[in-house]
MDTraj code that builds the backbone (N, CA, C; nanometers):
import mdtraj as md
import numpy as np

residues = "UNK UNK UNK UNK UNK UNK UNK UNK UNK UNK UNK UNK UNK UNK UNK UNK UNK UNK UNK UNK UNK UNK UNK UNK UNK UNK UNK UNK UNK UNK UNK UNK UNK UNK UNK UNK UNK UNK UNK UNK UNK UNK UNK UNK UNK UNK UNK UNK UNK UNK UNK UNK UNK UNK UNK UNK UNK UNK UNK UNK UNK UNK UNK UNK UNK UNK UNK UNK UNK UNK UNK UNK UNK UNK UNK UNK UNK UNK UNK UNK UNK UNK UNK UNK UNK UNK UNK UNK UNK UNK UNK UNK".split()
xyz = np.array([
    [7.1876, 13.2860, 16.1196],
    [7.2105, 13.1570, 16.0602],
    [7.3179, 13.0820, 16.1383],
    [7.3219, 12.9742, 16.1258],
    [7.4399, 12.8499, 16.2558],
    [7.5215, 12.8459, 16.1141],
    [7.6277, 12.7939, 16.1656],
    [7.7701, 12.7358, 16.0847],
    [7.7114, 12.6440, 16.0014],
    [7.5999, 12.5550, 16.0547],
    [7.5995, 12.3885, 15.9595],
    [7.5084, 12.4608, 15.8477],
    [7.4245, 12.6125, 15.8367],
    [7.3676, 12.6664, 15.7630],
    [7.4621, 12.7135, 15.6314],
    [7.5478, 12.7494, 15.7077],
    [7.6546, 12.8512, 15.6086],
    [7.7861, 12.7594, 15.5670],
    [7.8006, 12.6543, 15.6083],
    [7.9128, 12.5527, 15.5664],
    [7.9041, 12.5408, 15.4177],
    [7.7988, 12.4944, 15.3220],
    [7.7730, 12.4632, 15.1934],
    [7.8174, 12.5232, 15.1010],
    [7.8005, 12.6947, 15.1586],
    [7.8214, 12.8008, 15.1185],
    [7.9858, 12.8074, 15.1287],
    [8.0337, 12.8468, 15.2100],
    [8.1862, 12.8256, 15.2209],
    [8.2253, 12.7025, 15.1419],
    [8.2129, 12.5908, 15.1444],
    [8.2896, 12.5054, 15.0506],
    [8.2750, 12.4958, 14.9266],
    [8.1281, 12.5385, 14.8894],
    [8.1506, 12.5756, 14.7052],
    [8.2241, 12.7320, 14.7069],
    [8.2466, 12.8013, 14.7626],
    [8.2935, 12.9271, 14.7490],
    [8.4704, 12.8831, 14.7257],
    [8.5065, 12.8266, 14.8499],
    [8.6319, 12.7749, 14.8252],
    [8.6453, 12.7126, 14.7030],
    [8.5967, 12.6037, 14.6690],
    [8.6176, 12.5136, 14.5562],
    [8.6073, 12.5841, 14.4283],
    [8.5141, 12.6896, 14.3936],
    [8.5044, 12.7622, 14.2740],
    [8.6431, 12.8858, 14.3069],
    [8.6487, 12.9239, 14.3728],
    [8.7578, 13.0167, 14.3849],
    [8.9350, 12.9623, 14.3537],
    [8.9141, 12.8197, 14.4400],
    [9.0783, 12.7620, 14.3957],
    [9.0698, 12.7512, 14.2311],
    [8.9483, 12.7108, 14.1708],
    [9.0032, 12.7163, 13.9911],
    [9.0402, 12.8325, 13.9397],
    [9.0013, 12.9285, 13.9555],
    [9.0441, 13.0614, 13.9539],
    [9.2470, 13.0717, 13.9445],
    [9.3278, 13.1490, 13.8254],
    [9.4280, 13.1767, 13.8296],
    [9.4444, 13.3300, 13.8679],
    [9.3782, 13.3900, 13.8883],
    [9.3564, 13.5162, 13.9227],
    [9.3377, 13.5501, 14.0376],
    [9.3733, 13.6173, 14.1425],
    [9.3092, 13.6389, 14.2331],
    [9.3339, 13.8081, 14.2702],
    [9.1832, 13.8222, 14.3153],
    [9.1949, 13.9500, 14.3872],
    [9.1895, 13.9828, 14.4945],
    [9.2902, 14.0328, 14.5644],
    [9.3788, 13.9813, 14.6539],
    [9.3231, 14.0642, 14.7915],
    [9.3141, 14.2153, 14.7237],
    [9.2957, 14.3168, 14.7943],
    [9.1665, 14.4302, 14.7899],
    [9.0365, 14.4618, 14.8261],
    [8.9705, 14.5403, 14.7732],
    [8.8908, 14.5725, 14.8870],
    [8.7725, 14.6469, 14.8382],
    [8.6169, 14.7152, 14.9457],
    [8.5766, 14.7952, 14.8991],
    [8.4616, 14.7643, 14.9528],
    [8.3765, 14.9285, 14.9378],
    [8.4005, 15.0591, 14.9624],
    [8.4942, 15.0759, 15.0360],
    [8.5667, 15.1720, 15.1302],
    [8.6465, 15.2291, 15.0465],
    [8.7334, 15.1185, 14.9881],
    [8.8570, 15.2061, 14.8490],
    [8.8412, 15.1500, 14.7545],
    [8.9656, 15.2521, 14.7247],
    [8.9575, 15.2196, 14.5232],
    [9.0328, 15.1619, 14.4571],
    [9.1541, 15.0994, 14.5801],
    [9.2802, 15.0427, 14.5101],
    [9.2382, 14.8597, 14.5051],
    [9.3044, 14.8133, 14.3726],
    [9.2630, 14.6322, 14.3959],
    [9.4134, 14.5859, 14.3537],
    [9.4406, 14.4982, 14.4517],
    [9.5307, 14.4584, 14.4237],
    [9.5367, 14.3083, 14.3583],
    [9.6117, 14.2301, 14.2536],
    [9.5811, 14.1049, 14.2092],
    [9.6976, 14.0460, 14.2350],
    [9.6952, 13.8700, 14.2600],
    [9.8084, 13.8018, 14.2407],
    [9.7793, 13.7218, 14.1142],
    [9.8482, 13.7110, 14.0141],
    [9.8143, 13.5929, 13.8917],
    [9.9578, 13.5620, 13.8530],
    [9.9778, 13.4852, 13.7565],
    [10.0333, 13.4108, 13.6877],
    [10.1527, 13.5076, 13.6166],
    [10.2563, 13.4800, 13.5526],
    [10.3083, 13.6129, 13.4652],
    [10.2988, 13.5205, 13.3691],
    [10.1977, 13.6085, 13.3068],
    [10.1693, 13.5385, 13.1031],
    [10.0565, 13.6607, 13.0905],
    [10.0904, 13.6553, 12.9375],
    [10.0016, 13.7923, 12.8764],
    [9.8510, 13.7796, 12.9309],
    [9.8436, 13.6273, 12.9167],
    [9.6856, 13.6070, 12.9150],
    [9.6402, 13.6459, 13.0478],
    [9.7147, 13.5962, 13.1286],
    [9.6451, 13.6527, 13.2560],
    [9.6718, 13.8533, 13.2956],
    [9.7124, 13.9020, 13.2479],
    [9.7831, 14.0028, 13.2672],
    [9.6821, 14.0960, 13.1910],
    [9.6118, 14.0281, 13.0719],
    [9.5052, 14.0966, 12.9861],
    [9.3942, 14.0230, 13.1019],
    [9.3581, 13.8908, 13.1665],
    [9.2347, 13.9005, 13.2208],
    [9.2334, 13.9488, 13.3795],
    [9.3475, 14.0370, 13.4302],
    [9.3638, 14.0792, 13.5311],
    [9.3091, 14.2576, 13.4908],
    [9.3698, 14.2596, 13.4176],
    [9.3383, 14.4578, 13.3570],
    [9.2120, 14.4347, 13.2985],
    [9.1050, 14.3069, 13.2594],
    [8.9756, 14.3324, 13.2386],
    [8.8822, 14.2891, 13.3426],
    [8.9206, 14.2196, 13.4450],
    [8.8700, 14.2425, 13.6027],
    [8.8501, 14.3598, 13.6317],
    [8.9665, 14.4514, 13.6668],
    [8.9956, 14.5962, 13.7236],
    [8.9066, 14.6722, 13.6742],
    [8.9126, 14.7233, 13.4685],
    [8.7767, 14.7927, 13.4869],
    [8.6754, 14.7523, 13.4462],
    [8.6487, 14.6295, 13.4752],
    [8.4914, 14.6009, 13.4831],
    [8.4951, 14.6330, 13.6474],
    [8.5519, 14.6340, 13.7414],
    [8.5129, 14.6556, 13.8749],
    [8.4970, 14.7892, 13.9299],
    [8.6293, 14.9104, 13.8516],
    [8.5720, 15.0371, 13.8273],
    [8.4885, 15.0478, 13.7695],
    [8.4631, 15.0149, 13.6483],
    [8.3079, 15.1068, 13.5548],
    [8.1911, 15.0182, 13.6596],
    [8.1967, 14.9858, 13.7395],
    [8.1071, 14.9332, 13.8154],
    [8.0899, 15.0431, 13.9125],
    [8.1989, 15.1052, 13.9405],
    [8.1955, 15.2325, 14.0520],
    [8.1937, 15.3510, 13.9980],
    [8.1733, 15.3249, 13.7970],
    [8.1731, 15.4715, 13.7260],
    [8.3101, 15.5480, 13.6942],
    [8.4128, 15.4839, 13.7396],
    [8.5569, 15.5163, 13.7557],
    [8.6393, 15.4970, 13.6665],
    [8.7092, 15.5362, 13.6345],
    [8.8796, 15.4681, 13.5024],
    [8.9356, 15.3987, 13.6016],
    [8.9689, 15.2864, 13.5584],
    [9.0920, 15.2123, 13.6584],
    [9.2412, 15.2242, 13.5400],
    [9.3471, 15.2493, 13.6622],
    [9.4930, 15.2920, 13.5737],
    [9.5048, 15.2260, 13.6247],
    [9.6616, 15.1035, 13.6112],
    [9.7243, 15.0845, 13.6596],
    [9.8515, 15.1672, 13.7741],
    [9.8597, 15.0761, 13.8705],
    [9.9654, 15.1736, 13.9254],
    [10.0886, 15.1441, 13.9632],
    [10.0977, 14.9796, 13.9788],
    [10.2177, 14.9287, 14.0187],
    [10.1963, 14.7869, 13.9502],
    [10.3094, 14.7050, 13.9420],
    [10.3307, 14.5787, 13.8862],
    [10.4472, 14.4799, 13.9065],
    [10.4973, 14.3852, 14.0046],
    [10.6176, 14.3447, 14.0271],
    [10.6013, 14.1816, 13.9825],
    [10.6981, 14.1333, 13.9420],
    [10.6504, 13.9984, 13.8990],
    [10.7957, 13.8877, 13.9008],
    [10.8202, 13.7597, 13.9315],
    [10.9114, 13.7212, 13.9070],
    [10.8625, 13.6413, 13.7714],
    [10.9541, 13.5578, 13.7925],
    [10.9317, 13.4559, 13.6352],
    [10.8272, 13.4094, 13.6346],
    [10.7405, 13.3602, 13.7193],
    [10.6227, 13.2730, 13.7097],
    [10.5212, 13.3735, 13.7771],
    [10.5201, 13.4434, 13.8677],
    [10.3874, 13.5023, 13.9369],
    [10.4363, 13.6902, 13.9151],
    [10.2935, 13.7434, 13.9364],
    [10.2727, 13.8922, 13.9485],
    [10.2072, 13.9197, 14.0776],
    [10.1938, 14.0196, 14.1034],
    [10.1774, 14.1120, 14.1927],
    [10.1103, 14.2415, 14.1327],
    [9.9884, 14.2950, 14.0740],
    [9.9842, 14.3973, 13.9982],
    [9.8789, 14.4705, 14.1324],
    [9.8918, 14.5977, 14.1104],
    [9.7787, 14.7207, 14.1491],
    [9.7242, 14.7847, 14.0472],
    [9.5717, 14.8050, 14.0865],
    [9.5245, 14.9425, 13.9889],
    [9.4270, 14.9874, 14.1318],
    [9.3912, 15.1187, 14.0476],
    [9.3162, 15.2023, 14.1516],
    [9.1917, 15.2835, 14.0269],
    [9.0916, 15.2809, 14.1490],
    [8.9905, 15.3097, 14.0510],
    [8.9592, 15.4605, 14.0474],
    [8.9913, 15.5473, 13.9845],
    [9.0081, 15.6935, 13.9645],
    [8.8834, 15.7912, 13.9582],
    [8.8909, 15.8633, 14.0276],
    [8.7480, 15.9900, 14.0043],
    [8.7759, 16.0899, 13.8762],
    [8.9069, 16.0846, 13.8671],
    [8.9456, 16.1959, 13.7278],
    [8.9959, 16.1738, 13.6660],
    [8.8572, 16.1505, 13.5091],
    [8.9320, 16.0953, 13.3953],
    [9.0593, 16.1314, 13.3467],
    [9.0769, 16.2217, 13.3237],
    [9.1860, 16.2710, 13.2952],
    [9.3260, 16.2461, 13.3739],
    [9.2927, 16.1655, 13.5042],
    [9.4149, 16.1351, 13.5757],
    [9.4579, 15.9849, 13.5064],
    [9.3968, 15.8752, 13.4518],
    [9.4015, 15.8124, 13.3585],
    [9.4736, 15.8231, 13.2585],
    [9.4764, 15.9237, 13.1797],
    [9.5629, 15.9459, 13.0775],
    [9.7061, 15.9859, 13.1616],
    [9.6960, 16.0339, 13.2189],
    [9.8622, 16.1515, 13.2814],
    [9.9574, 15.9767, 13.3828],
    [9.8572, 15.9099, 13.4146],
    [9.8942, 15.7660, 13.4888],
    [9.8974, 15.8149, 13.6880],
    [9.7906, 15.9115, 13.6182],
    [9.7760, 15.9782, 13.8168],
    [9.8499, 16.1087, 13.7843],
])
top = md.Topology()
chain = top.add_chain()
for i, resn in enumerate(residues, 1):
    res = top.add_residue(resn, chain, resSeq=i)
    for name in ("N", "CA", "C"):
        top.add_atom(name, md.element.get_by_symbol(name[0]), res)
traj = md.Trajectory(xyz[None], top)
């Protein structure tokens, strides 16, 4: 496909993605860790941890959290998507 094929594509991708307060920042097929940048407010913080495991139970996995740094206004969170349930409960 040429660029003037795939341009359309890139600019609604951009444009639907900037409304987005969430972002996932970090991920692949390859691993299991996702990293997010959002907002610091509950709400996003509950629709960041229901991203994560809808994206594990997508891979069959528990997603735990694993890290979380945040100033007053923005976060920084990790989760990782786990092979052993039981590592879930213990937090790894």
């Amino acid at each position: 496909m040429t660029i003037r094929a795939l341009l359309p594509t890139f600019l609604l991708s951009f444009l639907l993605a900037s409304c987005a307060d969430n972002w996932l920042v970090a991920s692949g097929e390859d691993t299991n860790y996702l990293t997010f940048h959002h907002p610091n407010s509950e709400k996003a913080i509950a629709e960041v941890r229901a991203r994560a495991e809808e994206t594990c139970r997508q891979r069959k996995q528990p997603a735990i959290r694993t890290a979380s740094v945040c100033s007053l206004t923005n976060c920084t969170t990790d989760y990782q998507c786990v092979d052993n349930p039981e590592a879930s409960k213990s937090g790894l």
